[in-house]
N, C-alpha and C positions, 0 to 999 in steps of 0.2 A: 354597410351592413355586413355581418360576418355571422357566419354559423358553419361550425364542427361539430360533427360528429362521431364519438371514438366509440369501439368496440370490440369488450375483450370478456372471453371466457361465456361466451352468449346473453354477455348484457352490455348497453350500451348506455351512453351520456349524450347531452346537445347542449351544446351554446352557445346563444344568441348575445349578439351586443350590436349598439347600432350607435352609430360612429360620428350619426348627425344630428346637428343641434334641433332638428326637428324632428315631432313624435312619428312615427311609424307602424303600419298594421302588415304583419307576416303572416301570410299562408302557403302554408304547404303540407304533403303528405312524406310520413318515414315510410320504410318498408316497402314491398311489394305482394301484392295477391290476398291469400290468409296472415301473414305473416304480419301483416300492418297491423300496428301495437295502436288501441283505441285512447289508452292513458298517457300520458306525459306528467312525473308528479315532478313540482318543483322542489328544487332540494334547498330554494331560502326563503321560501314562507309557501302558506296553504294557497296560495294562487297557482293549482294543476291546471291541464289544459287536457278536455274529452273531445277526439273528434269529434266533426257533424255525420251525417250518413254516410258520405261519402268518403270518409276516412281522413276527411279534410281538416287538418288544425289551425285558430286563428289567433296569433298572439301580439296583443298592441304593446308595443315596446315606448317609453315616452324619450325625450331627448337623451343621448350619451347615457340610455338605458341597457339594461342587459338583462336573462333569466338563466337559470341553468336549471336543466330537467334530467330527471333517471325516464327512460323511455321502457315505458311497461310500467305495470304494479310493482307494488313493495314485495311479490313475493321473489325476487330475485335469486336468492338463497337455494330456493329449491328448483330453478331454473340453471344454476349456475356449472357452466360446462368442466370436467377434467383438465390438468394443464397438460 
């Protein structure tokens, strides 16, 4: 299993690939405090990922599976920091 996470300009990416010929369920939380981003949208199909209450994300991965997500909303643009 392998997950990066990059981040630039106050937006970030994640992605998930898992490595083994058997399916897989990941959880875990981004962020810290307020700052923990509730949405995860995927950016290769309408399969997003919403926390549960506790800010906890769960995503089943199937064999030599992957997902790649924009972390936060699509409003990026207007979030997006100064170089």
């Amino acid at each position: 299993m392998l997950a990066i996470c990059y981040e630039w300009r106050s937006n970030a990416v994640l992605f998930l690939h898992n490595f083994n010929p058997e399916g897989r369920c990941v959880r875990f939380r981004i962020g810290t405090g307020q700052d923990r981003p509730k949405k995860l949208v995927n950016l290769l199909s309408d399969d997003h990922s919403d926390a549960n209450e506790t800010g906890l994300h769960s995503i089943a991965l199937e064999p030599y599976g992957y997902r790649w997500f924009r972390v936060g909303g699509l409003d990026y643009i207007l979030k997006r920091s100064e170089l």
